[in-house]
C-alpha positions as CSV (number, residue, x, y, z in Angstrom):
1,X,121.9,80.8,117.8
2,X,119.8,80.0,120.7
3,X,116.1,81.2,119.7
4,X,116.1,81.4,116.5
5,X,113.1,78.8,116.1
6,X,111.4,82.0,117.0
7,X,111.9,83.9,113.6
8,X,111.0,87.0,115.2
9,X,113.4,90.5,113.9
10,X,112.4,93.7,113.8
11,X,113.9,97.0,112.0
12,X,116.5,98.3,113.7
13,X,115.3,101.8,113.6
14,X,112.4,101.6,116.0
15,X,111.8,105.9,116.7
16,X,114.1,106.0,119.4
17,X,117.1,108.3,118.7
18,X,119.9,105.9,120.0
19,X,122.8,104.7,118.8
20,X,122.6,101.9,116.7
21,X,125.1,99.6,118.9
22,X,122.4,100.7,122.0
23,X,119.4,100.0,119.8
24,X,120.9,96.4,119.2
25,X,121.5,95.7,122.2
26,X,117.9,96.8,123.6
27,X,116.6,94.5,120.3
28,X,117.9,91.4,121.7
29,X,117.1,91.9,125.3
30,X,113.3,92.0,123.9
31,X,113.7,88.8,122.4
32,X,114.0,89.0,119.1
33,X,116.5,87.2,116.9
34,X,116.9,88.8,113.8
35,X,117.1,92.5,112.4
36,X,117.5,94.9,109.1
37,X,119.6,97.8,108.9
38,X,118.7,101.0,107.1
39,X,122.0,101.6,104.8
40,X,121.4,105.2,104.0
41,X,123.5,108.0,105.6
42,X,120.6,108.9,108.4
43,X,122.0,106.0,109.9
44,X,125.6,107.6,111.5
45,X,127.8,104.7,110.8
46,X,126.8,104.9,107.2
47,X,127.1,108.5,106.9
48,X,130.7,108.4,108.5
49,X,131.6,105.6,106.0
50,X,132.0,103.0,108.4
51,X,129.1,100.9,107.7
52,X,131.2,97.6,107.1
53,X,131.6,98.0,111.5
54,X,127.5,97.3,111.3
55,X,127.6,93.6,110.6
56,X,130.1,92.7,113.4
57,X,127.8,95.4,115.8
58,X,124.8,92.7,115.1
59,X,126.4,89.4,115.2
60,X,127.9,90.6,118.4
61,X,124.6,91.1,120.1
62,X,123.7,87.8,119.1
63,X,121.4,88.5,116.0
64,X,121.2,87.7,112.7
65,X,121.7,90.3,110.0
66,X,118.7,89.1,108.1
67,X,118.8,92.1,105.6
68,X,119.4,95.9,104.4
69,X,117.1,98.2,103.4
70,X,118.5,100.0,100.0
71,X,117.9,103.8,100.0
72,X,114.6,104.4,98.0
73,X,115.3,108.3,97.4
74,X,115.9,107.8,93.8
75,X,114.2,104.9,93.1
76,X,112.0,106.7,90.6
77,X,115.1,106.4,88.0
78,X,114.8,102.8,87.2
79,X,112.2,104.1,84.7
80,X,114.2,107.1,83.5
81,X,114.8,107.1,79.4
82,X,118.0,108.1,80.0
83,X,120.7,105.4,80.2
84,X,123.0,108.0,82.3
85,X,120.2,108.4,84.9
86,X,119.2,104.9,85.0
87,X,122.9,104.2,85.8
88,X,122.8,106.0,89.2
89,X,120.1,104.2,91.0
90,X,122.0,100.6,88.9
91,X,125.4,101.8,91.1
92,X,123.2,102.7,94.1
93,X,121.8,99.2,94.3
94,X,124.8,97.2,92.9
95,X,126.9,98.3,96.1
96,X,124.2,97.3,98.3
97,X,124.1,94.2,97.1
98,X,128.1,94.1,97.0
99,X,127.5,94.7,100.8
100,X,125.3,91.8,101.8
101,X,127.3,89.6,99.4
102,X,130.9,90.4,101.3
103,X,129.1,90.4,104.8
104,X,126.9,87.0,103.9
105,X,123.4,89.5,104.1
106,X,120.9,87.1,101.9
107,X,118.9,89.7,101.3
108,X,118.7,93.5,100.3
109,X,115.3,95.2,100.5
110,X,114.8,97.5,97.6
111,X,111.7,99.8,96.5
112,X,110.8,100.3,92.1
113,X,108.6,103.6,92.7
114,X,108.0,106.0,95.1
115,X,105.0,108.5,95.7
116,X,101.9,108.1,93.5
117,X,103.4,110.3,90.6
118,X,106.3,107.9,89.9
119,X,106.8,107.1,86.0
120,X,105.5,104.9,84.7
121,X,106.2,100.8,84.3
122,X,108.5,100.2,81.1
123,X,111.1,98.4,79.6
124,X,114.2,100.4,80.1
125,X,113.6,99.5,84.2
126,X,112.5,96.3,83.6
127,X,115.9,96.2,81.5
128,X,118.1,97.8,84.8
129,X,116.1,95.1,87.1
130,X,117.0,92.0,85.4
131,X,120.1,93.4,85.2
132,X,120.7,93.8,89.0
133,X,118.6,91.0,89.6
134,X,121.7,88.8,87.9
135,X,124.1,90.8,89.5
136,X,122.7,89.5,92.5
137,X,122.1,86.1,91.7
138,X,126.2,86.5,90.7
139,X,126.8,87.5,94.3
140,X,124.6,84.7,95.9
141,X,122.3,87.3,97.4
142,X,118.3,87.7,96.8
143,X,116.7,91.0,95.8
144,X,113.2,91.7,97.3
145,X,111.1,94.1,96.4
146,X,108.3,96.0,98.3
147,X,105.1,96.6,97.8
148,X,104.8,100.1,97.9
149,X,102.1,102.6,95.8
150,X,102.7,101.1,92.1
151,X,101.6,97.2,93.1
152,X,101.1,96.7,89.6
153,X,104.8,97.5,88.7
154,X,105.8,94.0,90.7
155,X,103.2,92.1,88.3
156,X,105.1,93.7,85.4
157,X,108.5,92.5,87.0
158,X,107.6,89.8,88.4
159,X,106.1,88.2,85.2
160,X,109.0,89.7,83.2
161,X,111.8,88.2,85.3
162,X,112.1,84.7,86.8
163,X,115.5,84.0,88.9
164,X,116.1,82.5,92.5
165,X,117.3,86.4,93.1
166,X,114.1,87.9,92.6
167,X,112.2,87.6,95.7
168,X,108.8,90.0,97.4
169,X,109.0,92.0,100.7
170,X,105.4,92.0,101.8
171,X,104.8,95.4,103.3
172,X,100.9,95.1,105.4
173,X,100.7,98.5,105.9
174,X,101.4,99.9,102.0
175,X,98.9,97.1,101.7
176,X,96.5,98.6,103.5
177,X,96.4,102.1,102.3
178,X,94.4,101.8,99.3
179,X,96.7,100.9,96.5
180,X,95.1,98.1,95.8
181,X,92.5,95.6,97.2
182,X,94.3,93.9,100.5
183,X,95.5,90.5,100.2
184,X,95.6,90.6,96.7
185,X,99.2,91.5,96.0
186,X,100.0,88.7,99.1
187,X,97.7,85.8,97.4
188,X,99.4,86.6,94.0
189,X,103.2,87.1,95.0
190,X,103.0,85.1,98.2
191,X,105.3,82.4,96.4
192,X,108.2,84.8,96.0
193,X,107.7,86.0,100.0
194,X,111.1,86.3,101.2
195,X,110.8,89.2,104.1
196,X,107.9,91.4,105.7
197,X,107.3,94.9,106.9
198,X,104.9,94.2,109.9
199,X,103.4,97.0,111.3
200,X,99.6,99.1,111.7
201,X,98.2,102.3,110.6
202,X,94.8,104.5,111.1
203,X,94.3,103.7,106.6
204,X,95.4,107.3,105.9
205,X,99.1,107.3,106.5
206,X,101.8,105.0,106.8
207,X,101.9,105.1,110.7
208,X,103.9,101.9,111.1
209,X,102.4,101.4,114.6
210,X,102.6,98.0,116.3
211,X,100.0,95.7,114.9
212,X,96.7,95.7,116.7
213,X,97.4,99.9,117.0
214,X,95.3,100.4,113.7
215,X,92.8,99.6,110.8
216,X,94.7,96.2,109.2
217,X,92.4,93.0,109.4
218,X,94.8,90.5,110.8
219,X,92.2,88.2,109.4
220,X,92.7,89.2,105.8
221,X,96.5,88.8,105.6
222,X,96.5,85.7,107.4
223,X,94.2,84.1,104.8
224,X,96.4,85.0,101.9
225,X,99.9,84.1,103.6
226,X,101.9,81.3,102.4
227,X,102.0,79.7,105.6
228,X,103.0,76.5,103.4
229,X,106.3,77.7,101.6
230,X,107.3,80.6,103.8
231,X,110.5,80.7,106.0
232,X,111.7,83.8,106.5
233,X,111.6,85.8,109.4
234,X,108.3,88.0,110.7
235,X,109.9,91.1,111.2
236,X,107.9,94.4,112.0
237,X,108.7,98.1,110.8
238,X,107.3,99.6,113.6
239,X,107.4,103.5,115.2
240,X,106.1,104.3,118.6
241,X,102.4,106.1,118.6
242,X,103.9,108.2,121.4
243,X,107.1,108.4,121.9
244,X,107.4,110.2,125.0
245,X,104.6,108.3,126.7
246,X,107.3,105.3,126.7
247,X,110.6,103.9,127.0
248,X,112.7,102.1,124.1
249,X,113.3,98.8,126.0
250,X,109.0,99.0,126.9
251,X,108.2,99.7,123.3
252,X,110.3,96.8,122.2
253,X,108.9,94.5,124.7
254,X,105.5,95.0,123.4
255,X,106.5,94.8,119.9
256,X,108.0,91.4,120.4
257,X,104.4,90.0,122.2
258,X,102.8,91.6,118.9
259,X,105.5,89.4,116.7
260,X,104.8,86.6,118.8
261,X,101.2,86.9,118.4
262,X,101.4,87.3,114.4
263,X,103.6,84.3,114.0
264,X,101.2,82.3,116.2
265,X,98.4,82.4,113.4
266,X,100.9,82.9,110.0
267,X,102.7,79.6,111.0
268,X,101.8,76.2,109.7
């Protein structure tokens, strides 16, 4: 694919209420040469069951299908007691993965907890991960997990499983929210760094503004990035600060300078 020494994708839900075929099309006129696709039903192919049309709708516009995101709804059952409950969010992930594997997706994007009241770390979910985590490695495709409010729970997983599956979506601005300290969870888990979540926020909400639009020291993440052993793509998650102050195809245009400029100082 011509360009695609740029490494530069960026979620294909952008805050424009499009259809998805338009919002591709608008993605690679910006420049960029990747993308991720939401697979929950908000997006209207999914929600019509035609969601095996999205991977030709990408390749057509010229970009690579770098990854899905995996609903994150339930994602609070992995840690269920209850085998029964456990086994929903287990069939929820197995088909995404089934997805990337029969469309050649490497990677689904999954979240282990969500909101700050999520149960707590144990083994019956670190039990369901592995599990997936081989179903995965079965299907030739690489489960990576996000950083969301519970960055401990990937030191628990990540210490508890080891496979060429298992990999770490590096979200900047859960980073930057006050889970944790920043960097940390980059300079730990960097190693395993097989996609981002680029984007800003004012360090109250997650605004997922273009970078430079909010608090995140730039300086910070680019310290603890594995500029050495990384080679994915630098994708953003980004939403416009004002929506009706600008047009899609602008927004995108100054999301792919911001891309360009991150790459400039994350790459070796």
């Amino acid at each position: 694919m011509t360009g695609m020494s740029n490494r530069c994708g960026v979620f294909s839900w952008f805050g424009f209420e499009l259809p998805l075929s338009d919002r591709l099309k608008l993605i690679r006129e910006a420049g960029f040469d990747s993308t991720s696709v939401w697979l929950g039903e908000e997006e209207e192919l999914v929600k019509d069951g035609k969601e095996d049309l999205i991977p030709e709708l990408v390749r057509d516009c010229g970009l690579f299908f770098e990854n899905i995101h995996a609903p994150f709804d339930q994602c609070n059952k992995i840690w269920a007691e209850d085998k029964s409950v456990r086994s929903e969010i287990k069939s929820q992930y197995r088909s995404c993965i089934s997805f990337c594997s029969r469309h050649e997706i490497p990677i689904v994007v999954i979240h282990i907890s969500r909101g700050s009241n999520a149960p707590e770390v144990n083994k019956y979910g670190i039990n369901m991960i592995e599990e997936i985590v081989k179903y995965a490695e079965d299907s030739g495709v690489v489960i990576a997990i996000e950083n969301t409010a519970k960055p401990h729970y990937l030191d628990r997983i990540y210490s508890s499983i080891e496979s060429p599956s298992l990999g770490f979506c590096y979200d900047s601005s859960h980073d930057f929210l006050g889970f944790s300290t920043p960097g940390k969870i980059l300079r730990k888990w960097g190693h395993l760094l097989t996609a981002t979540h680029l984007s800003d926020n004012d360090g109250i909400s997650d605004r997922h503004w273009i970078p430079e639009e909010g608090i995140i020291d730039w300086e910070v993440v680019e310290n603890q990035f594995p500029k050495d052993s990384y080679t994915g793509f630098f994708t953003l998650e980004v939403l416009p600060k004002n929506r009706e102050a600008e047009s899609a195809s602008s927004f995108l245009d100054k999301a792919f300078e911001s891309v360009l400029w991150i790459k400039s100082f994350l790459v070796h």
